[in-house]
LUMGUTI-967565 format. One line per 8 residues: their letters; for each residue x, y, z of N, C-alpha, C, O. Coordinates in steps of 0.02 Angstrom, whole numbers, plus 50000, padded with zeros to 5 digits. Atoms other than C-alpha are relative to their C-alpha. Example, Ala and Ser with C-alpha at 12.3 -4.5 7.8 and 13.67 -1.06 7.14 Angstrom:
BEGIN
as> 50045 49941 50000 50615 49775 50390 50045 50060 50000 50097 50059 50033; 49958 49941 49997 50684 49947 50357 49961 50055 50037 49986 50110 50045 $
END
This chain:
BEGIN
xxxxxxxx> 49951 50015 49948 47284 49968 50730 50061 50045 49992 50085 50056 49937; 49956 49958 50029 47417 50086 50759 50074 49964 49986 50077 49904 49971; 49970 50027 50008 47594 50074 50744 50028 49969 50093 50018 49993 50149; 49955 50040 49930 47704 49942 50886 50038 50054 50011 50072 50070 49963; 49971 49968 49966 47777 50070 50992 50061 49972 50013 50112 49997 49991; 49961 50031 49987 47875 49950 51061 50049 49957 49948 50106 49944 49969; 49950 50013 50041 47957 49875 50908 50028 50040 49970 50082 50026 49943; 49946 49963 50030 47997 50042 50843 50061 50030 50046 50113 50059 50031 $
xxxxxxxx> 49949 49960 49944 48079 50093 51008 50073 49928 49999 50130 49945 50014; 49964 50049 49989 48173 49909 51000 50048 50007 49931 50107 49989 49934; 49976 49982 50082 48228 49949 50812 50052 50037 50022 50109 50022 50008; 49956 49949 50012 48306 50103 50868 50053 50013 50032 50109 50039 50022; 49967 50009 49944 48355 50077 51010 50103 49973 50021 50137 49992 50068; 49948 50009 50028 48529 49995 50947 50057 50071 49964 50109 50097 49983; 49951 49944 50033 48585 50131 50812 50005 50064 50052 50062 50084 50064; 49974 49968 49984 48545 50269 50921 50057 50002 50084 50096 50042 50109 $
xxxxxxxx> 49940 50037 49937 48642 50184 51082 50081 50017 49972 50129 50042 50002; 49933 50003 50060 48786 50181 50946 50025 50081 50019 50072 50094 50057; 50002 49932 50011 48779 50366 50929 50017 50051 50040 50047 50104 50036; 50000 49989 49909 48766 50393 51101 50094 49981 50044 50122 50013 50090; 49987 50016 49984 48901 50291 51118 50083 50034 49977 50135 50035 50011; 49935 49967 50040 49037 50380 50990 49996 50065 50027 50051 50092 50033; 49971 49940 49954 49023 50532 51078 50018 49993 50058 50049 50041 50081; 49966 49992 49927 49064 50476 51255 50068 49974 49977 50117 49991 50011 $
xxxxxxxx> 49916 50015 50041 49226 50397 51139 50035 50082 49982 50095 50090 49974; 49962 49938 50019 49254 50590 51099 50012 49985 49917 50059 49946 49914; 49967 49968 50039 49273 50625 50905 50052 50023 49979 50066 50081 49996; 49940 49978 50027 49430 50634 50815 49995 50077 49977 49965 50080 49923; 50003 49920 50053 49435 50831 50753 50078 50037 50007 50120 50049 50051; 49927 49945 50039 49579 50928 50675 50024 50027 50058 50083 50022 50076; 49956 49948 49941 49603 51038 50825 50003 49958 50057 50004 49992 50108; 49989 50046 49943 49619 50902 50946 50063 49994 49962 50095 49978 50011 $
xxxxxxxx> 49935 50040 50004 49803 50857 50845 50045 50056 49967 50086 50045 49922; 49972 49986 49995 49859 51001 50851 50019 50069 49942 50069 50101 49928; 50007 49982 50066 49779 51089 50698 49954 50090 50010 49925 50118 49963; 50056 49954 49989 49682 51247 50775 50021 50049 49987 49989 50099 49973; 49954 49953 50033 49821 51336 50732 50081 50013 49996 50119 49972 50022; 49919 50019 50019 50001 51372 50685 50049 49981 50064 50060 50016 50114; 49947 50008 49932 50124 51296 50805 50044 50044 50008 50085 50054 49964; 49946 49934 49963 50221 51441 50911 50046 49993 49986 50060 50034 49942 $
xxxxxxxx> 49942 50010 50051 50380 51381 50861 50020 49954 49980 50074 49931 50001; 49972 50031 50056 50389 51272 50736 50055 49986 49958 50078 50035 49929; 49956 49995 50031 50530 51178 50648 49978 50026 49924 49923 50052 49915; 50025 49980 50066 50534 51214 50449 50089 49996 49949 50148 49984 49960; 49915 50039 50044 50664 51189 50300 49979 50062 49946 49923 50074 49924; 49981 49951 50050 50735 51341 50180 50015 49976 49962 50068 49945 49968; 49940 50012 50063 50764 51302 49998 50004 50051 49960 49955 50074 49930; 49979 49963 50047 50851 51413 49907 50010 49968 49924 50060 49934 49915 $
xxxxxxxx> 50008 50021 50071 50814 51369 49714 50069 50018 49973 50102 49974 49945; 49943 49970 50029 50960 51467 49662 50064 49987 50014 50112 50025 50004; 49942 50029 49973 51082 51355 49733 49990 49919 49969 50031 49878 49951; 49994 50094 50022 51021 51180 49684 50025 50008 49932 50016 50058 49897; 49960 50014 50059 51122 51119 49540 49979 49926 49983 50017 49888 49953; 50035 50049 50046 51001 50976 49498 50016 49924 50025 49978 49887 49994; 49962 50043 49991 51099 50819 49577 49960 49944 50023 49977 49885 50021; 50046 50041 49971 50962 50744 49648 50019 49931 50060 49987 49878 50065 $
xxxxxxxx> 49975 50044 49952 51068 50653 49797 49954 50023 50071 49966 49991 50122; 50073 50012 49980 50898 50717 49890 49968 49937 50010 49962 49897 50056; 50051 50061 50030 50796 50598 49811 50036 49949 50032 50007 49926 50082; 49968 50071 49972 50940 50441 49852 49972 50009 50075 49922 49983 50100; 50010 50001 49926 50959 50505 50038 49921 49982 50010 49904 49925 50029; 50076 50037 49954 50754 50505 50079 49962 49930 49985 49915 49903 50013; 50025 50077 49998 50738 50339 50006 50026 49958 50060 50005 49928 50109; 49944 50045 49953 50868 50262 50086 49982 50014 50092 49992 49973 50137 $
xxxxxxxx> 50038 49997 49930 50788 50341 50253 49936 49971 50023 49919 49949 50078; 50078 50017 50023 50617 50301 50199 49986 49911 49999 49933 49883 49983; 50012 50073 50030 50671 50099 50196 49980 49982 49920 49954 49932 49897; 50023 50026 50078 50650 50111 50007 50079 49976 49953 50124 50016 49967; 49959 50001 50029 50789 50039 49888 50017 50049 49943 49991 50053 49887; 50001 49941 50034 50858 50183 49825 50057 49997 49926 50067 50042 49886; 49965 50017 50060 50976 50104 49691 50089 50062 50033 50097 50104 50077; 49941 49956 50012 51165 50181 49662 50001 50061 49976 49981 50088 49925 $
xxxxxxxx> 50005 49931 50007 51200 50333 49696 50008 50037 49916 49972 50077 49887; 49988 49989 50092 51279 50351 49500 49938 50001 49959 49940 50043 49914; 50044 49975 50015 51115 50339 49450 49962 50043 49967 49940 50050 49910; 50013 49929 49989 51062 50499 49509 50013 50054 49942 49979 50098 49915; 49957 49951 50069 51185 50576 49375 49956 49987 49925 49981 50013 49875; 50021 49991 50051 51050 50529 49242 49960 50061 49983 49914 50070 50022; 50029 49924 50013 50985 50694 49181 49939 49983 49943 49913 50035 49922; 50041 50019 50055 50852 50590 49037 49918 50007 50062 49861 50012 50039 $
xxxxxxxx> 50070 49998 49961 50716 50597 49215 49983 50082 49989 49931 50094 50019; 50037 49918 50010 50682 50805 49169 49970 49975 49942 49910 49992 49944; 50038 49981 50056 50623 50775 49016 49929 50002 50027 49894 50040 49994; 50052 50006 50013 50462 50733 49092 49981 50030 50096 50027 50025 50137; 50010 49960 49944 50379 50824 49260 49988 49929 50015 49973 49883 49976; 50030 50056 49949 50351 50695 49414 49983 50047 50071 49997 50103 50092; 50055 50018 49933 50253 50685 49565 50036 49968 50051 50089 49940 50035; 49977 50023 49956 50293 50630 49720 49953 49931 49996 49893 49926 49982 $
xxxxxxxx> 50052 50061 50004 50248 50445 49732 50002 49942 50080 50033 49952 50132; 49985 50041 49929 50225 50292 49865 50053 49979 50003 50060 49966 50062; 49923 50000 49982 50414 50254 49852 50059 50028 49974 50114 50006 49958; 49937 49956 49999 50490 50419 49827 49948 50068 50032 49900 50096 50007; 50054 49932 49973 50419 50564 49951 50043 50056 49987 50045 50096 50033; 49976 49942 50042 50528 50695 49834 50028 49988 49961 50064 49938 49963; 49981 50014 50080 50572 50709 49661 50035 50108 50001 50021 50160 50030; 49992 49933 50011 50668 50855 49593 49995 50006 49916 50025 49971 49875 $
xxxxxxxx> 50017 49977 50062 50608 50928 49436 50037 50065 49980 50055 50106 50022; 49969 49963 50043 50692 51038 49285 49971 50052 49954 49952 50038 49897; 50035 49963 50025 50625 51196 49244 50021 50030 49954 50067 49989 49954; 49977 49974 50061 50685 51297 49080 50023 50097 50035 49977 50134 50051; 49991 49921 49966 50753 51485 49153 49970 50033 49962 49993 50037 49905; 50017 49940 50030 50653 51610 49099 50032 50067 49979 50012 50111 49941; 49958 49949 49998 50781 51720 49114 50072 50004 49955 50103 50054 49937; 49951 50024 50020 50920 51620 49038 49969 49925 49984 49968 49877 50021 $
xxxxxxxx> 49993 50050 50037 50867 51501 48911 50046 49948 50002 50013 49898 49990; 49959 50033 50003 51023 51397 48919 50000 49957 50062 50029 49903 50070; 49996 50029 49916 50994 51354 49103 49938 49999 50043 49898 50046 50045; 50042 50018 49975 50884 51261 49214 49991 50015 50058 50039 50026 50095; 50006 49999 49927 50802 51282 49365 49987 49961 50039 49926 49954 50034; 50026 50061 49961 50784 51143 49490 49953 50019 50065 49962 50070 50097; 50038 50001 49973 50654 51120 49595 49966 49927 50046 49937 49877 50023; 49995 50077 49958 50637 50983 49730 49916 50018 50048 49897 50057 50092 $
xxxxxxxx> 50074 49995 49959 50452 50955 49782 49980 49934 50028 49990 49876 50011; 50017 50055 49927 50391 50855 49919 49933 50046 50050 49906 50099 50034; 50058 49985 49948 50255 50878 50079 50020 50077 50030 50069 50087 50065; 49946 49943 49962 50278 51065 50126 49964 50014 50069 49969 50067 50101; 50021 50010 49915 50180 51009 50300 49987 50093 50005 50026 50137 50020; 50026 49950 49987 50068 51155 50300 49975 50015 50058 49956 49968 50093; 50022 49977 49924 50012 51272 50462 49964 49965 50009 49968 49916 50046; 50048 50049 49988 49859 51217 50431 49964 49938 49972 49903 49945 49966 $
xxxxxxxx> 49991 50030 50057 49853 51073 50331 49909 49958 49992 49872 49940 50038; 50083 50013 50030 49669 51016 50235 49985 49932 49991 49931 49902 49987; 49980 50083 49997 49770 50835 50225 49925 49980 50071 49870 49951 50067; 49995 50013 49929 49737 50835 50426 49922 49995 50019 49893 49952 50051; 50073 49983 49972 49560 50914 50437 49957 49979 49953 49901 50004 49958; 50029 50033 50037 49500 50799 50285 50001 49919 50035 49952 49883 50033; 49994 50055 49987 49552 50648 50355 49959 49969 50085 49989 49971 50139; 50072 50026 49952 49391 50572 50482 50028 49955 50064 49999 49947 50117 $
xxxxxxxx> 49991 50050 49950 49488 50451 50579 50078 50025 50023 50124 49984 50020; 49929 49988 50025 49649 50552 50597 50061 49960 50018 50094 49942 50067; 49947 50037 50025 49761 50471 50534 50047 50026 49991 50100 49997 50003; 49953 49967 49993 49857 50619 50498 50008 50067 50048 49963 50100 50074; 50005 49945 49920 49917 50748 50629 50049 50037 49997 50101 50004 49995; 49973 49953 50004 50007 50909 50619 50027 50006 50072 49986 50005 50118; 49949 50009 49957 50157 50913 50750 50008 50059 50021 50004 50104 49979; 49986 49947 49973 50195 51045 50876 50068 50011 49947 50069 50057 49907 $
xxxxxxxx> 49904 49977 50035 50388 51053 50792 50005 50006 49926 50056 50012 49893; 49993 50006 50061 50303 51050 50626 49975 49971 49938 49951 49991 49885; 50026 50059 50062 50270 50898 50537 49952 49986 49988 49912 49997 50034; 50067 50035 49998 50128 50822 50472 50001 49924 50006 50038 49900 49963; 49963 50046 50007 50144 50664 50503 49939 49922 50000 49881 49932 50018; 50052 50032 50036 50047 50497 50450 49993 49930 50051 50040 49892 50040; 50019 50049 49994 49982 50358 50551 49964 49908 49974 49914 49881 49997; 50043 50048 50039 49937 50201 50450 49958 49962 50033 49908 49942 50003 $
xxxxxxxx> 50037 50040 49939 49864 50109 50595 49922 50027 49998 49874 49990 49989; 50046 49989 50010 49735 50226 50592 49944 49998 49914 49884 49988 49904; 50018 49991 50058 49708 50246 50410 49929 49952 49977 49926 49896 50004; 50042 50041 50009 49546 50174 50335 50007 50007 49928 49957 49981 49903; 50006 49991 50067 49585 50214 50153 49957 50063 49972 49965 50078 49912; 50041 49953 50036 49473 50346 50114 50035 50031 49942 50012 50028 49886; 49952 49956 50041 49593 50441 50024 49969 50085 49998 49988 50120 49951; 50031 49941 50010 49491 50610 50057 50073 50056 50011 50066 50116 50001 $
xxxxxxxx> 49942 49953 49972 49669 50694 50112 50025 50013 49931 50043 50070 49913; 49962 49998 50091 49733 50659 49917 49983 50052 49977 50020 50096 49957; 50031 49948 50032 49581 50763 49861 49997 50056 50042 49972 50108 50022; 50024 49915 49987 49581 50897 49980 50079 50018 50011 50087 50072 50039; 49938 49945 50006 49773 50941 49970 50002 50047 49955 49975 50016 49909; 50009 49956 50021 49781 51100 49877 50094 49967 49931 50105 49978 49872; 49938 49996 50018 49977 51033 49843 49996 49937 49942 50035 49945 49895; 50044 50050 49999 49899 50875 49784 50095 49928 49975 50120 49893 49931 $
xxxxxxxx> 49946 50055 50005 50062 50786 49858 49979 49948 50036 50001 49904 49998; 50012 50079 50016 49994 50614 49936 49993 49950 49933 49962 49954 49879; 50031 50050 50062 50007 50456 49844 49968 49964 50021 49973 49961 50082; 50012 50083 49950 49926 50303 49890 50040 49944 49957 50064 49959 49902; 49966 50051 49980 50007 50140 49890 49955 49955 49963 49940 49903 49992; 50034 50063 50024 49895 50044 49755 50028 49921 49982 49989 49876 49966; 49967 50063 50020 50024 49896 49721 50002 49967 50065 50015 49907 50067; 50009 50056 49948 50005 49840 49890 49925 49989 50032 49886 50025 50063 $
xxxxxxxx> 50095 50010 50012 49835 49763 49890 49982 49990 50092 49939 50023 50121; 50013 50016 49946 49853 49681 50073 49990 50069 50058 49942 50084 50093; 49993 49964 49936 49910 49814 50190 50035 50095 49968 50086 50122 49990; 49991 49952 50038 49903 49990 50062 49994 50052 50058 49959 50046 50108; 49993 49940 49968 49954 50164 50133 49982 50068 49947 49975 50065 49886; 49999 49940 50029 49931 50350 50093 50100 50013 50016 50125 50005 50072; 49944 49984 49997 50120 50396 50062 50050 50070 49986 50075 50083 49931; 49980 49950 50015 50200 50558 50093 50072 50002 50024 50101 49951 50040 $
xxxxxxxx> 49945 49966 49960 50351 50647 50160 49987 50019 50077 49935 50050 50088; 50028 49999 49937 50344 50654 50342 50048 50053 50045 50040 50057 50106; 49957 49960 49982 50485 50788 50371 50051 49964 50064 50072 49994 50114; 49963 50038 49986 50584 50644 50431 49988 50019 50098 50024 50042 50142; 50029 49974 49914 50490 50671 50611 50060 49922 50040 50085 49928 50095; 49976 50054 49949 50583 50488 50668 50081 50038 50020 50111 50038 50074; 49917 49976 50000 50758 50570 50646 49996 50069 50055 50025 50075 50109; 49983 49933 49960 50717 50762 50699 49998 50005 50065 50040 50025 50106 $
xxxxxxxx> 50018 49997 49908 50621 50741 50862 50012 49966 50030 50015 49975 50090; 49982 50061 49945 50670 50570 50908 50061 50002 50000 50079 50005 50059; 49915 49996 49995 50869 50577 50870 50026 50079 49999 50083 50093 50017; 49956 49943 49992 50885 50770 50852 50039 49994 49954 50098 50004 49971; 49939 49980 50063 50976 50769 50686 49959 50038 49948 49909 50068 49968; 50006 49968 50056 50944 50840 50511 49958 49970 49965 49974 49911 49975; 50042 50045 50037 50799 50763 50388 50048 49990 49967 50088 50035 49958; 49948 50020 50045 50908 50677 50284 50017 50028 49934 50076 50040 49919 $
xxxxxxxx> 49974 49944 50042 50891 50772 50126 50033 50053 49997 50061 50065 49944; 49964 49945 49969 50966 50932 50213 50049 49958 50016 50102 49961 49984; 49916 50050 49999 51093 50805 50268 50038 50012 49946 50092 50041 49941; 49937 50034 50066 51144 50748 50088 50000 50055 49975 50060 50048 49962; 50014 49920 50052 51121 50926 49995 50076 50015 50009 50102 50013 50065; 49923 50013 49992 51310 50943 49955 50005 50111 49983 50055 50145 49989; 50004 49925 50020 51262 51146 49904 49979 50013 50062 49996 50072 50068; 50059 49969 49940 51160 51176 50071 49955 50038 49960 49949 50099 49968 $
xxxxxxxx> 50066 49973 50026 51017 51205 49961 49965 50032 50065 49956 50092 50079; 50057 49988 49958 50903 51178 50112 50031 50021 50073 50089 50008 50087; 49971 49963 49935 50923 51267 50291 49942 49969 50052 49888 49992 50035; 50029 50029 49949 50832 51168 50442 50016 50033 50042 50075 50048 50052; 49981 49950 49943 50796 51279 50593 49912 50028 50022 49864 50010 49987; 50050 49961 49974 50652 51374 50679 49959 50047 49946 49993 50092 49920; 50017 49982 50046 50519 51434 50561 49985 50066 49980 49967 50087 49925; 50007 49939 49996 50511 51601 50620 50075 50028 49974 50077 50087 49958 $
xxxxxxxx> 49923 49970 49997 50715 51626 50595 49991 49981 49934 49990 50034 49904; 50005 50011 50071 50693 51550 50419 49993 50052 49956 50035 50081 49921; 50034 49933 50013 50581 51677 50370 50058 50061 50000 50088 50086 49952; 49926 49946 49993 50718 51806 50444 50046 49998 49958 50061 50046 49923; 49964 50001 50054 50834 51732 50345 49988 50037 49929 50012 50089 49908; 50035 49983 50068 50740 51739 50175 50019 50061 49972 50047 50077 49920; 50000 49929 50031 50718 51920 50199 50048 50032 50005 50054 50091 49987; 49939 49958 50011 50885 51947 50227 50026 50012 49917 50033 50061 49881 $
xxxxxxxx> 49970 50002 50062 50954 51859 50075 49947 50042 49926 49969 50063 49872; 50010 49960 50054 50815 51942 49973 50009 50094 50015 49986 50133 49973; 49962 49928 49999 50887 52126 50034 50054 50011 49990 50068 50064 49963; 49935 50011 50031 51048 52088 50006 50005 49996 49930 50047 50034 49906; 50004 50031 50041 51020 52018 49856 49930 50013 49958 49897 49965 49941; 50057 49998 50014 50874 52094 49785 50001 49979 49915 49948 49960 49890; 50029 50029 50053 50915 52048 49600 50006 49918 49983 50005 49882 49933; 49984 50082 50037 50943 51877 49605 49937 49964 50031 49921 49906 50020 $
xxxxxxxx> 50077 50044 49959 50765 51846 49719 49945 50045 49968 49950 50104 49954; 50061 49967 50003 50598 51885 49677 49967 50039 50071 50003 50014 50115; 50024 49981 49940 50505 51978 49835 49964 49955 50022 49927 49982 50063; 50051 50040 49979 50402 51821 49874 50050 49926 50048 50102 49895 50035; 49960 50067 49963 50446 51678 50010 49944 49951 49998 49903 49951 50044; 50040 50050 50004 50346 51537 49957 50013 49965 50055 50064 49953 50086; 50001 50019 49934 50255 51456 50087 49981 50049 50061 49943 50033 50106; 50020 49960 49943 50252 51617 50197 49913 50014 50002 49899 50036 50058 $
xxxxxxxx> 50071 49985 49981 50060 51643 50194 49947 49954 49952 49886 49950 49961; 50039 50048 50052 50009 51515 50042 49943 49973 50050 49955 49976 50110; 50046 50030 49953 49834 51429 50112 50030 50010 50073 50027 49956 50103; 50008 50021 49930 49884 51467 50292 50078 50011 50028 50099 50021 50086; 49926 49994 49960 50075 51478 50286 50016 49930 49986 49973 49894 49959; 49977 50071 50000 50195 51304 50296 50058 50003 50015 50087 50057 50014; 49937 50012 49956 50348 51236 50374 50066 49992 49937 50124 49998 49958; 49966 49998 50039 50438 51218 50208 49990 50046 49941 49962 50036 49888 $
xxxxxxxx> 49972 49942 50058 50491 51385 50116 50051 50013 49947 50111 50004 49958; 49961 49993 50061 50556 51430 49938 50010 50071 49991 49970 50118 49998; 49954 49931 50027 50678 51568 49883 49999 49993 49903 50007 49942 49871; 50003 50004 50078 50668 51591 49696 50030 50069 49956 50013 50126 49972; 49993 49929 50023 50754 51715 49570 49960 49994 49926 49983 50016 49873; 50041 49976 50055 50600 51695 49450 49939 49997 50024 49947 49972 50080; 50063 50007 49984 50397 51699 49479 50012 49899 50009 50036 49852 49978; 50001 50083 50013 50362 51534 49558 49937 49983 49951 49931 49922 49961 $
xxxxxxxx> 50060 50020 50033 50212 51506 49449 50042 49973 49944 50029 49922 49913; 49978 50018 50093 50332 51505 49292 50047 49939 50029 50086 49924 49984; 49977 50061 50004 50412 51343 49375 49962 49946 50036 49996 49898 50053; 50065 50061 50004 50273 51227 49415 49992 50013 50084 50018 49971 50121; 49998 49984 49931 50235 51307 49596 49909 50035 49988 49883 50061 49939; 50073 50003 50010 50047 51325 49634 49967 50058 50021 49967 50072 50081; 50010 49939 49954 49965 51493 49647 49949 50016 50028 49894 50025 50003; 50059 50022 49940 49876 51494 49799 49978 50065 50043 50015 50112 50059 $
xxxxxxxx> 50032 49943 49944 49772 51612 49909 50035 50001 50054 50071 49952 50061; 49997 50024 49911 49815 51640 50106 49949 49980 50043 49952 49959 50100; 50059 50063 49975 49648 51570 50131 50021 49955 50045 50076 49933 50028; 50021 50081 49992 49626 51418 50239 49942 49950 49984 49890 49927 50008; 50072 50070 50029 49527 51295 50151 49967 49976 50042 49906 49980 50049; 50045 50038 49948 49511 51188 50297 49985 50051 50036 49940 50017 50061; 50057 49969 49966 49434 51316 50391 49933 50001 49987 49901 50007 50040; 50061 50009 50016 49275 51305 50319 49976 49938 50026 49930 49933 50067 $
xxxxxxxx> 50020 50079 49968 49265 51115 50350 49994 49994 50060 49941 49977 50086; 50001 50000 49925 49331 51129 50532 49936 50021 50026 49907 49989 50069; 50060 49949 49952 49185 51257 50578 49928 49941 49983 49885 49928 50025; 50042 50026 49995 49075 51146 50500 49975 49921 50020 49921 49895 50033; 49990 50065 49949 49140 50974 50566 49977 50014 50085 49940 49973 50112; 50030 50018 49954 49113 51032 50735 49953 50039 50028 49949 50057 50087; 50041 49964 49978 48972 51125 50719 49945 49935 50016 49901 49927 50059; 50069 50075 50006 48871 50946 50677 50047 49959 50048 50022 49903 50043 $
xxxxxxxx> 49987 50055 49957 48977 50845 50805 49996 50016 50068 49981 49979 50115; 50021 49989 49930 48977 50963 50945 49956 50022 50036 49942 50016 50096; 50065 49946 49982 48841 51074 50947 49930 49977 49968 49873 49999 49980; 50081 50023 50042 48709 50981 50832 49990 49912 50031 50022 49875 50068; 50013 50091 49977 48630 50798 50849 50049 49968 49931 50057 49979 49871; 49973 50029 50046 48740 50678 50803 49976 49964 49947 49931 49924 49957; 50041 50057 50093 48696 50592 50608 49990 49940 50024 49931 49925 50019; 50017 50082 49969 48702 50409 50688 49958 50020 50041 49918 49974 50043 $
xxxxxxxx> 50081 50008 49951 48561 50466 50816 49938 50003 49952 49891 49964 49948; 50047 49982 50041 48466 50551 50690 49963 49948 49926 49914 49952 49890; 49991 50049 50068 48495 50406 50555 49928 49939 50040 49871 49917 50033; 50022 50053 49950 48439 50292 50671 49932 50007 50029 49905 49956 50050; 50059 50001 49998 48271 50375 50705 49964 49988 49931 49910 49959 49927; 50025 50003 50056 48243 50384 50527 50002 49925 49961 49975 49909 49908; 49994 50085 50037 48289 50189 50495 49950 49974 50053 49917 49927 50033; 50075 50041 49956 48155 50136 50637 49930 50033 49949 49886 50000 49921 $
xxxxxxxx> 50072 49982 50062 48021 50244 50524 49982 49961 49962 49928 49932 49961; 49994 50037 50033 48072 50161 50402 49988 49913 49994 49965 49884 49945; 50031 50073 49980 48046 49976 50467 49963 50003 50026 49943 49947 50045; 50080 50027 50003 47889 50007 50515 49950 50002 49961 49896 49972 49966; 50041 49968 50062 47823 50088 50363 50033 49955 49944 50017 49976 49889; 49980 50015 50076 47907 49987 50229 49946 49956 49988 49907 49941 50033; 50047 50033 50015 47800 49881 50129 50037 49902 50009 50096 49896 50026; 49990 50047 50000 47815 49688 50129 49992 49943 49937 49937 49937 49910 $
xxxxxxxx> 49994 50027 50064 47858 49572 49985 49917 49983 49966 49910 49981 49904; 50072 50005 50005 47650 49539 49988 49973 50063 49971 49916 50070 49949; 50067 49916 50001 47596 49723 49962 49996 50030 50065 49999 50091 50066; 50001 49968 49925 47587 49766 50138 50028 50023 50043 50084 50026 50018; 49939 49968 49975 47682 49846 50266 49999 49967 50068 49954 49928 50087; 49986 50054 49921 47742 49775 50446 49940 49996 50022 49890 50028 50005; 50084 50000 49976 47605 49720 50538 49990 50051 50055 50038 50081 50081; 49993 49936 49946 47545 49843 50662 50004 50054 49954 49999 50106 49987 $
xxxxxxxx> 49963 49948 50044 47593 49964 50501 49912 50008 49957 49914 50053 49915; 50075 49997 50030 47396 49958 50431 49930 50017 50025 49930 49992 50081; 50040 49946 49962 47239 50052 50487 49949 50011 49965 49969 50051 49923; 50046 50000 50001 47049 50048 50434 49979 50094 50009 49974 50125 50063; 50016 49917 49998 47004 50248 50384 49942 49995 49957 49907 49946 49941; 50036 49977 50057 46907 50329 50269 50002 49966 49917 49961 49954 49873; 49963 50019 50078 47018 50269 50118 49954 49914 49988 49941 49887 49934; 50032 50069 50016 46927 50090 50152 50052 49935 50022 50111 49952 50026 $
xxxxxxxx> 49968 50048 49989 46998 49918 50196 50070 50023 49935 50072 50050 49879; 49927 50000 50010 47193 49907 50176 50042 50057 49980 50103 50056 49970; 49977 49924 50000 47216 50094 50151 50095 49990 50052 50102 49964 50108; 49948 49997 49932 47411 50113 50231 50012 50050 50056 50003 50106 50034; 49985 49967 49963 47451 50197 50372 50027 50073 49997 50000 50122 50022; 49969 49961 50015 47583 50307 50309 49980 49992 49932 49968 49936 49909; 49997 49979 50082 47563 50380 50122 49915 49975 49974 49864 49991 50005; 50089 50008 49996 47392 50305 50038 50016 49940 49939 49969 49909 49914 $
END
């Protein structure tokens, strides 16, 4: 007897409907939010290293924007947090760290790291349900609504600045820096760290004039800068650039290709979502196979699944 036609078509009939059904929904993909390539003009934030003097009234301000309790400002003035390198975490999206001068032993270099909302960011084109989305003006910026937890954005940042949010068990986030998108584009002011920066470390402005800048102050000024504008072409380029008057490598700065990582993924995300059969159709023929051919807690396989050959009574259908 062969196999029920009709129960494998009724089997399948479900998953690949499904399948069917997530593409007339359209596919979330990277270049739908904005990710296909660098935004034309883009905001972006200048820090000049060689101006911060360590104060870390940064750090207070983006809490205090961020809804986080950022404690008294006096604080700040403890200088015992260098001893040890930090991370950006789920309730602080920048920390400034204390580097040793290479140049001058006696004196430190500060270094304020946070999200540097890359061109093309690997966050954006890792994340399946996006959740995160690269901004015409810039930002990258994070939806939790969408979020499903994966955390694949953690592992494919190159910067590897997300945290997640494990102390909140109920309603946990991926937590970054968001280049204070509620303030810039919705009120038109300053991210608040460029606010509080009492040196004007950082310079907020058009990412192409940034750049301009840079190369002014390093012609002007050619011994106090290295020739490099971190950020200008790292993986892809990014909206937040560093001025430095030592190798950034020798202060905990990551040395990166102009590669784009996520390019590889992109081409091959929608090579299988737009141009190939979708995996839920294909799954879905392969799980009806499967329930008609499996065996049954007896020894046997579905009914309809068994067949009188050569092999002799109860020979199976599929395999032997």
């Amino acid at each position: 007897m062969r196999p029920d036609r009709r129960e494998f078509l009724k089997h399948v009939s479900w998953v690949t409907g499904a399948g069917v059904g997530l593409l007339a929904a359209r596919p979330t993909f990277a270049a739908d939010h904005g990710h296909a390539g660098a935004p034309a003009d883009a905001m972006g934030v200048l820090v000049d290293l060689t101006m911060c003097i360590g104060c870390r009234l940064c750090e207070h301000a983006c809490k205090k924007s961020n809804g986080f309790e950022p404690g008294p400002v006096e604080s700040y003035d403890d200088q015992t947090v260098f001893n040890q390198k930090r991370r950006p975490a789920p309730d602080a999206y920048t920390v400034v760290n204390a580097w040793r001068n290479p140049k001058d032993r006696t004196r430190n270099i500060y270094v304020k790291t946070n999200c540097l909302h890359c061109n093309r960011p690997a966050c954006v084109s890792a994340c399946i349900v996006g959740a995160l989305r690269k901004r015409e003006m810039g930002a990258v910026t994070y939806d939790a609504w969408k979020c499903i937890g994966c955390r694949y954005c953690m592992v494919a940042c190159p910067f590897q600045i997300p945290a997640y949010d494990y102390h909140d068990a109920l309603t946990p986030q991926v937590r970054k820096c968001q280049l204070c998108f509620h303030r810039t584009h919705e009120e038109g002011v300053l991210p608040e760290c460029v606010a509080a920066c009492p040196r004007q470390t950082m310079v907020y402005g058009r990412r192409a004039k940034l750049l301009d800048l840079a190369r002014e102050k390093i012609k002007a000024h050619p011994s106090d800068y290295v020739d490099h504008i971190y950020g200008e072409h790292e993986v892809g380029g990014a909206s937040w650039l560093y001025l430095s008057s030592v190798p950034f490598e020798q202060i905990g700065f990551v040395k990166l290709a102009s590669d784009v990582p996520s390019a590889v993924t992109e081409a091959i995300q929608h090579g299988v979502f737009k141009h190939g059969v979708p995996p839920l159709t294909l799954y879905g023929l392969l799980g009806g196979l499967m329930y008609l051919t499996r065996r049954r807690p007896g020894g046997g396989s579905r009914p309809g699944g068994r067949r009188r050959g050569r092999g002799g009574p109860g020979r199976d259908a599929i395999g032997g």
